[in-house]
C-alpha positions in Angstrom: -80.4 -134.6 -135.1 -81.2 -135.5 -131.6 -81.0 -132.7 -129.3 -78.8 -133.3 -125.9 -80.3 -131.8 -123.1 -78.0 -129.5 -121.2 -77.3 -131.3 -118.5 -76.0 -134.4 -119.7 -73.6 -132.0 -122.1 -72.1 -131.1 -118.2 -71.9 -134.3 -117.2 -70.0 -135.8 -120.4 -67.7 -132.6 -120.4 -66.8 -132.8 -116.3 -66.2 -136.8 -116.9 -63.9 -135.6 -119.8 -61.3 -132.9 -117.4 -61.6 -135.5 -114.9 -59.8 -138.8 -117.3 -57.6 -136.0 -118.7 -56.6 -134.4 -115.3 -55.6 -138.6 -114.1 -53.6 -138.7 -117.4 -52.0 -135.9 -117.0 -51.1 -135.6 -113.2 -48.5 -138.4 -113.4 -46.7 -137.0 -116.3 -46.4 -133.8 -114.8 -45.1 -135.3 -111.7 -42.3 -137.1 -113.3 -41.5 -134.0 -115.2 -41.0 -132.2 -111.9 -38.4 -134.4 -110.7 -36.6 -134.3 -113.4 -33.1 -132.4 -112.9 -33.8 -128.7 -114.6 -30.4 -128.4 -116.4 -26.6 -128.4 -115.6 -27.0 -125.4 -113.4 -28.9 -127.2 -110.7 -25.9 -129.7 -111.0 -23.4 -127.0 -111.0 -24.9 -125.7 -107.8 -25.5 -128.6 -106.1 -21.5 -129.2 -106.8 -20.7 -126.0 -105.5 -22.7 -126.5 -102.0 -21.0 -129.5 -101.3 -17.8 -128.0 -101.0 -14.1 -128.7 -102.3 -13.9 -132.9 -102.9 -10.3 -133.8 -101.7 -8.1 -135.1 -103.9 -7.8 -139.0 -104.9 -4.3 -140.5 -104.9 -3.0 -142.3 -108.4 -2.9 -145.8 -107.9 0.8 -146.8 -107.7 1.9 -148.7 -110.7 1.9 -152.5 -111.1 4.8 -153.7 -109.0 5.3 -150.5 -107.0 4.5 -149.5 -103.9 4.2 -146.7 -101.4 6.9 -145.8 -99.4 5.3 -143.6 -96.9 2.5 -143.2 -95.3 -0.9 -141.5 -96.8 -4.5 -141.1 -96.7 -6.1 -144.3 -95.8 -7.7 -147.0 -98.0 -9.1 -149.8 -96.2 -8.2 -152.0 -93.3 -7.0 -155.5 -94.0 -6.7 -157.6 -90.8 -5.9 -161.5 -90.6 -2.8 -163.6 -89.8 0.6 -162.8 -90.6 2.0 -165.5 -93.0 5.7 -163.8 -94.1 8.2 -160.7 -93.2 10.5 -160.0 -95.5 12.7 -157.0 -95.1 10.2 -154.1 -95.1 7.4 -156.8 -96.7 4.5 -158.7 -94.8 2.3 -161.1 -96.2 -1.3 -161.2 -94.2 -3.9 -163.7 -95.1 -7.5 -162.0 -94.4 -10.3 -163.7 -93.0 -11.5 -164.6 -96.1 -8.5 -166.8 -97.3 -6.8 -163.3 -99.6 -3.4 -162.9 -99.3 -2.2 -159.1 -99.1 1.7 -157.8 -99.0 1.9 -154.6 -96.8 4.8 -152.5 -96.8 6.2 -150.7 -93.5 8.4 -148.2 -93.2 9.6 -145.8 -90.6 6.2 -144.1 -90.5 4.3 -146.9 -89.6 2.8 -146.9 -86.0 3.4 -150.4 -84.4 1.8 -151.1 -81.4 4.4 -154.0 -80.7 6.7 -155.9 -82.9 5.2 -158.9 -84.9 5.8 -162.1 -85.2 4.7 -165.0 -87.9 1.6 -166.5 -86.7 0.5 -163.2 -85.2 -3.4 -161.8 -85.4 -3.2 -158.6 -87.1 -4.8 -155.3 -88.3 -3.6 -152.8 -90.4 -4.9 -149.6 -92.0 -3.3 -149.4 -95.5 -2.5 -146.9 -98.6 -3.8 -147.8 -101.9 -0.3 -148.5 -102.5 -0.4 -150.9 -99.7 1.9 -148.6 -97.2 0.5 -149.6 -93.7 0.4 -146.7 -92.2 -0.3 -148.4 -88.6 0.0 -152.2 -87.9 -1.2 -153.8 -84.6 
């Protein structure tokens, strides 16, 4: 057998830790950032308060009747009014029935033809209209 001097025995074992150590590093990194378990979920939950509550959407062919937490703004040109019914064509060429009601907010009263914008229920209750 060949006998390894010392010093090289250092310099294989040091090269060794250091290609382990590279290997290694990124693995435990990953590991790190990793969520811990469902209690770091069920206390992240808990710091961020009570969630408010989401409204059911209405059913196919219903509507809402009063006003409610807002969903999205629609704005365009009215197209129809029928009754308690508009008909607004948006920007992009959609048509969307609204519903108004005596909790509406109107800024004036619309005609046909008219530019408008209205914040709406999911249930498509405007809940202002100008």
């Amino acid at each position: 057998m060949k006998k390894v001097d010392q010093k090289s025995m250092l310099t294989i074992a040091a090269a060794m830790i250091a290609a382990a150590a590279i290997v290694v590093t990124p693995v435990m990194a990953k590991e790190s950032k990793k969520p811990s378990s469902a209690k770091s979920a069920a206390a992240a939950a808990a710091s961020m308060g009570t969630v408010p509550a989401v409204q059911p959407v209405p059913k196919l062919g219903k509507h809402d009747e009063k006003p409610g937490p807002a969903w999205k703004t629609v704005g365009g040109t009215l197209k129809e009014i029928k009754g308690n019914s508009y008909t607004v064509e948006d920007y992009e060429g959609n048509q969307v029935k609204l519903y108004v009601g005596q909790g509406t907010k109107h800024i004036k009263q619309k005609k046909v033809g008219d530019t408008v914008r209205a914040e709406i229920t999911r249930g498509g209750f405007a809940n202002s209209i100008q």
